[in-house]
DRENTI-157416 format. One record per residue: z, y negated, x of N, C-alpha, C in turn; residue number from 0. Coordinates in pm, 1 decimal, padded with zeros to 6 digits. Each point is the difference from the previous one (the first is absolute). Layout:
// residues N
<dovo n_up="Z" n_north="Y" n_east="X" ca_up="Z" ca_north="Y" ca_east="X" c_up="Z" c_north="Y" c_east="X" i="NUM"/>
...
END
This chain:
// residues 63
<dovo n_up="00000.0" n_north="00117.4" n_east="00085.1" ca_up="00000.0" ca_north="-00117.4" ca_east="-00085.1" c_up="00000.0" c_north="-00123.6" c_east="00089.6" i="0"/>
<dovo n_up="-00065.1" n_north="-00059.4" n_east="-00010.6" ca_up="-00042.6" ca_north="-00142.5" ca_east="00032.6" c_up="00042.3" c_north="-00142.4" c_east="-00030.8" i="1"/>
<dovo n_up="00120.6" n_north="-00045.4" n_east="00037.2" ca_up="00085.3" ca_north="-00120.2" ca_east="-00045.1" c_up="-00084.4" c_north="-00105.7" c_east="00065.0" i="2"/>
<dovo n_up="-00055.2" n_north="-00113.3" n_east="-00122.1" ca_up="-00079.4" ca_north="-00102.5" ca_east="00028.4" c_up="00161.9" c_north="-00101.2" c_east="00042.0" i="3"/>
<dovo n_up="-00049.6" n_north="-00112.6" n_east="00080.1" ca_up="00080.7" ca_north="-00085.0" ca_east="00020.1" c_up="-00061.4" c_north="-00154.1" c_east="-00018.7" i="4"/>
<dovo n_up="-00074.1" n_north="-00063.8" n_east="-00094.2" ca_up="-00042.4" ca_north="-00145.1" ca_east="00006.9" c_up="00124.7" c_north="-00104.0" c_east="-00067.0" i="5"/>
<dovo n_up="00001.7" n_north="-00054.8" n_east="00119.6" ca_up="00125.0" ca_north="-00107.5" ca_east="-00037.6" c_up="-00030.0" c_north="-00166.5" c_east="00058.7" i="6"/>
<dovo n_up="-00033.2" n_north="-00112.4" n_east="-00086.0" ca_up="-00018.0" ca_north="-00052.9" ca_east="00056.5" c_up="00066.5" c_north="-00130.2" c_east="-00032.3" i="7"/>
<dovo n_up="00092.8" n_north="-00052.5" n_east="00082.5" ca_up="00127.1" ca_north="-00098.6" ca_east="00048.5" c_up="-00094.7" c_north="-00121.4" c_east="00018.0" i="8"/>
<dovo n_up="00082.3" n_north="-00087.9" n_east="-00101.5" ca_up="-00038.0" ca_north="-00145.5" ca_east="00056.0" c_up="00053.9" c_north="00000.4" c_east="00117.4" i="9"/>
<dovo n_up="-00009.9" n_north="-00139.9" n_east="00046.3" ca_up="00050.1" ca_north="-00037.9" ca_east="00161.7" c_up="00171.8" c_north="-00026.3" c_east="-00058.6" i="10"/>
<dovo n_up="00060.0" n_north="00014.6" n_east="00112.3" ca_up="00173.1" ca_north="00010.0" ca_east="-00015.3" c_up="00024.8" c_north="-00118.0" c_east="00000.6" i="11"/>
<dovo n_up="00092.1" n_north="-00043.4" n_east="-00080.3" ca_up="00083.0" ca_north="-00133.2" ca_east="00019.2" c_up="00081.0" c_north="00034.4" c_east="00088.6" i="12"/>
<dovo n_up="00101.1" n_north="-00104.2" n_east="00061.2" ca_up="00091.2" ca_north="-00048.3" ca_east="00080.4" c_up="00105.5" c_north="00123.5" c_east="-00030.6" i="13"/>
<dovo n_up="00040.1" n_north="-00064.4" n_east="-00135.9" ca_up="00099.8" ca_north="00192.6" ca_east="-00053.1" c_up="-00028.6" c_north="00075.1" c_east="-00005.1" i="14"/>
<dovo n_up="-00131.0" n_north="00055.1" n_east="-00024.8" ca_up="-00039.8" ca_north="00114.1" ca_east="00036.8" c_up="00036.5" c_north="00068.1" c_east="00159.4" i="15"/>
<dovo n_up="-00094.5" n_north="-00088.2" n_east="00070.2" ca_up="00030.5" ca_north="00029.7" ca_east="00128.5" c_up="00105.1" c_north="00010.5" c_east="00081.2" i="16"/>
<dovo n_up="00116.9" n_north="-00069.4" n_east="-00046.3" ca_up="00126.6" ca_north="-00014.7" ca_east="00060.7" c_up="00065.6" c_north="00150.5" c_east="-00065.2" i="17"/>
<dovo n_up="-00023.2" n_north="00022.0" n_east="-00109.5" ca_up="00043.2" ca_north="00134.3" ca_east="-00052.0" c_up="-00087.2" c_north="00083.0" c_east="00100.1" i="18"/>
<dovo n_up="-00115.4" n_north="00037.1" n_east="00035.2" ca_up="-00081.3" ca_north="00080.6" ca_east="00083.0" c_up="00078.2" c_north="-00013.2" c_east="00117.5" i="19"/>
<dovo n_up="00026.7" n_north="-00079.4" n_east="00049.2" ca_up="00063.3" ca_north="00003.8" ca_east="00142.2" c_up="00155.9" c_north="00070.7" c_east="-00018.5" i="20"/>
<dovo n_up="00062.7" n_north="-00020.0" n_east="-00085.2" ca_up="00099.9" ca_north="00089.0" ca_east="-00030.2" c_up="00036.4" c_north="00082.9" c_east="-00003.1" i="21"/>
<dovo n_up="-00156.9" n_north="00047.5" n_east="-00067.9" ca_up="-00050.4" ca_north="00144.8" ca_east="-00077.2" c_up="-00009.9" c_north="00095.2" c_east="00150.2" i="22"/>
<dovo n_up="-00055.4" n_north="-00061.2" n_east="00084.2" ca_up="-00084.5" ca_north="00090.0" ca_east="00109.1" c_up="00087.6" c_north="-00048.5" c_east="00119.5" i="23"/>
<dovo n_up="00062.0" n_north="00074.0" n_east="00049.9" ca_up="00045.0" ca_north="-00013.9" ca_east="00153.9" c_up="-00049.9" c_north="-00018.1" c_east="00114.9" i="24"/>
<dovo n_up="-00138.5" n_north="00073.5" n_east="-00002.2" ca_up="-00115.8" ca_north="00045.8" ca_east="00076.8" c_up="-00064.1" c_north="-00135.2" c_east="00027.6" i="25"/>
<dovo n_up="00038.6" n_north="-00079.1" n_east="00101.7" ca_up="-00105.0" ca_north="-00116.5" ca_east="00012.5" c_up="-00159.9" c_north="-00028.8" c_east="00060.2" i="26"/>
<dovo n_up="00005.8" n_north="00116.6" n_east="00013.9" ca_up="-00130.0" ca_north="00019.9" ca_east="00061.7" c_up="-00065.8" c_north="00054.8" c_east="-00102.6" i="27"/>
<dovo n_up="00029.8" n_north="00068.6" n_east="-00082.4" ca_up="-00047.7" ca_north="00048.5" ca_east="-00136.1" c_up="-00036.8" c_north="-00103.3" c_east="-00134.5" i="28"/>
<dovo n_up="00110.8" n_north="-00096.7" n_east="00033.0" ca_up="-00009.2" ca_north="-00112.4" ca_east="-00095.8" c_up="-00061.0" c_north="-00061.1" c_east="00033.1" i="29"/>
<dovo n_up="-00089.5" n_north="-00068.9" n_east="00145.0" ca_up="-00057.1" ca_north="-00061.9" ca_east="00079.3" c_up="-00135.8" c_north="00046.3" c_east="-00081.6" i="30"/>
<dovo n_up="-00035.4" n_north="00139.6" n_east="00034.2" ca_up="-00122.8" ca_north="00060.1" ca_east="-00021.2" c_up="-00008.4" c_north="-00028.9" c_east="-00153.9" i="31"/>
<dovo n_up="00044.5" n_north="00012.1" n_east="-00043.9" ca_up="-00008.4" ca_north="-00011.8" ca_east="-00190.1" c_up="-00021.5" c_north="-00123.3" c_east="00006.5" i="32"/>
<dovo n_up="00025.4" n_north="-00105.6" n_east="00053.5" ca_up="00009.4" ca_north="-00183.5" ca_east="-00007.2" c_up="-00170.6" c_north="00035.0" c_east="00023.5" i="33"/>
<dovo n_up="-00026.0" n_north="00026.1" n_east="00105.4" ca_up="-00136.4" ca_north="00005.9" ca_east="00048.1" c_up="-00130.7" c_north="00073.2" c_east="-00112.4" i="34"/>
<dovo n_up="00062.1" n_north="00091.6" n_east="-00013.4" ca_up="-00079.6" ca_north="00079.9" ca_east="-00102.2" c_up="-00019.2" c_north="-00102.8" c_east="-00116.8" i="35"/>
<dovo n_up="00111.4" n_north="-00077.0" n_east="-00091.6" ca_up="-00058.3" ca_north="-00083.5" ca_east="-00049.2" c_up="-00130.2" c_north="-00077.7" c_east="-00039.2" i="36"/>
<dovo n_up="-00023.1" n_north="-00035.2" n_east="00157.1" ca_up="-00115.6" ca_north="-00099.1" ca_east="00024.0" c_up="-00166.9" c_north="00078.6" c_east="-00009.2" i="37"/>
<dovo n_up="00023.4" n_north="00122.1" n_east="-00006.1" ca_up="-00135.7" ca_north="00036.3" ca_east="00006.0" c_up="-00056.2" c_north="00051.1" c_east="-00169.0" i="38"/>
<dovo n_up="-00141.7" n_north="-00032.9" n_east="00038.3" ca_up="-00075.5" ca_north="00043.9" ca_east="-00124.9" c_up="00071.2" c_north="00147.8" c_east="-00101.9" i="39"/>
<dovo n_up="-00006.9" n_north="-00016.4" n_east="-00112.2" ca_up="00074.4" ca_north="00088.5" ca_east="-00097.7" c_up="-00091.1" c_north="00144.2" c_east="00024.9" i="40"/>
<dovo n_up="-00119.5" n_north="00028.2" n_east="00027.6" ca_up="-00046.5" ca_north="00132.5" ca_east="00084.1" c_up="00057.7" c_north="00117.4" c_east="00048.8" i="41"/>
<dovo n_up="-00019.4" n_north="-00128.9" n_east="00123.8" ca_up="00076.8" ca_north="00084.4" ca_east="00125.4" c_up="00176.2" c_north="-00007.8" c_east="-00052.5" i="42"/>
<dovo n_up="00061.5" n_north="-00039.7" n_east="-00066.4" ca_up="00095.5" ca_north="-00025.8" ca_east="-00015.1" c_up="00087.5" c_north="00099.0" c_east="-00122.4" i="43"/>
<dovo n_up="-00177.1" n_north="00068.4" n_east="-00041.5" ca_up="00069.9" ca_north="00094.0" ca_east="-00093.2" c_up="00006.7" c_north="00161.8" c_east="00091.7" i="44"/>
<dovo n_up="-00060.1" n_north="-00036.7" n_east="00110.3" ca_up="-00050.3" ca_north="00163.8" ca_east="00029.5" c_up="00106.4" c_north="00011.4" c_east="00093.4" i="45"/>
<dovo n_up="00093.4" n_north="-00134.1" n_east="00083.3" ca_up="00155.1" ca_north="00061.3" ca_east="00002.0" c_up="00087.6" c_north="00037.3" c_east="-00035.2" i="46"/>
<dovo n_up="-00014.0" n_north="-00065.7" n_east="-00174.6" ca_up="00099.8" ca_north="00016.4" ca_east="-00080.2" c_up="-00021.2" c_north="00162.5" c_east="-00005.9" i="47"/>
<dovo n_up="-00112.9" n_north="00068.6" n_east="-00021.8" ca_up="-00025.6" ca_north="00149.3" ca_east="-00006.7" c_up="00027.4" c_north="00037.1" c_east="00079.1" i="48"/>
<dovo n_up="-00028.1" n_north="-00042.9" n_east="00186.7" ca_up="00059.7" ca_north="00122.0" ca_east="00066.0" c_up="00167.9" c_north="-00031.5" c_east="00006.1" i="49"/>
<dovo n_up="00068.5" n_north="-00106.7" n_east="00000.2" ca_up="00139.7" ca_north="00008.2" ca_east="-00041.9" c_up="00041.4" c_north="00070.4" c_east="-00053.6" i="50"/>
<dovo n_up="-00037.4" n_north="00027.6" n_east="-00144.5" ca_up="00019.8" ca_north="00095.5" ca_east="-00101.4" c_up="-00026.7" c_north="00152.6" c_east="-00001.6" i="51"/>
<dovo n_up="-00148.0" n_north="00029.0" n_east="00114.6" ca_up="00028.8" ca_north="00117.3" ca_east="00036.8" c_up="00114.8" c_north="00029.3" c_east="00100.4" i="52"/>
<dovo n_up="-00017.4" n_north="-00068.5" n_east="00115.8" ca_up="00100.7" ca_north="00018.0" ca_east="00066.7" c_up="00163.8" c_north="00051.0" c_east="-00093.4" i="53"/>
<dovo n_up="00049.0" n_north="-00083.2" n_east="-00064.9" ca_up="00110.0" ca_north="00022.0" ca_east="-00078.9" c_up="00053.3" c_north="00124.9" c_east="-00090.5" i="54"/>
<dovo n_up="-00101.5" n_north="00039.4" n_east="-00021.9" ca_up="-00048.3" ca_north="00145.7" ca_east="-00063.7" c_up="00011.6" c_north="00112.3" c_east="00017.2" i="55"/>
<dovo n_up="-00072.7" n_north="-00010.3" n_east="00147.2" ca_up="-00019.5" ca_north="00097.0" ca_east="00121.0" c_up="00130.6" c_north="00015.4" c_east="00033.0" i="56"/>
<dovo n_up="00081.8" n_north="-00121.3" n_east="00034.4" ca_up="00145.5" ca_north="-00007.0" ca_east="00075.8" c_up="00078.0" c_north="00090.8" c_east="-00118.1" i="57"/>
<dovo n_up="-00009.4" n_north="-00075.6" n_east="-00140.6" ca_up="00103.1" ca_north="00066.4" ca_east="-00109.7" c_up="-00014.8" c_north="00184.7" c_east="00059.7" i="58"/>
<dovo n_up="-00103.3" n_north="00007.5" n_east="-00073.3" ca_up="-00036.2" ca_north="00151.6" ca_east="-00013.4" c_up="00009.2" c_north="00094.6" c_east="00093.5" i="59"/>
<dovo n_up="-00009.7" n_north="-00057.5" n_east="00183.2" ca_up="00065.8" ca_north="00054.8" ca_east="00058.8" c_up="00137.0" c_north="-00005.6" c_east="-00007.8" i="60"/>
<dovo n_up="00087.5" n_north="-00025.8" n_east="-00009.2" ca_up="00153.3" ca_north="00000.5" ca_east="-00064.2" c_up="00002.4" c_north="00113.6" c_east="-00119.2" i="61"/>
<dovo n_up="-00063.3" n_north="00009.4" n_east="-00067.3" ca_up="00032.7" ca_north="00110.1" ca_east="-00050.3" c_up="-00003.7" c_north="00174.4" c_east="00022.8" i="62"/>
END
């Protein structure tokens, strides 16, 4: 089975983002997501997919 993932986020306000930085410890991770932002919604979906595989892959090995 095949979990679609299209999600698409306005740009973050100020609270938003200050919650994101909260959210994520990982500053180099949060860095990369700031960045990812800026690019065309495309390419921007076909990370959101391998993220999501990645995540998957990780779960399911755990089980």
């Amino acid at each position: 089975m095949k979990k679609e993932l299209y999600v698409t986020n306005p740009p973050m306000s100020n609270t938003n983002q200050e919650s994101a930085q909260e959210m994520i410890s990982d500053k180099e991770l949060l860095s990369q997501f700031k960045r990812l932002e800026a690019i065309p919604n495309e390419p921007k979906k076909i990370v959101k997919e391998m993220i999501e595989a990645f995540l998957l892959k990780t779960e399911c090995n755990k089980s």
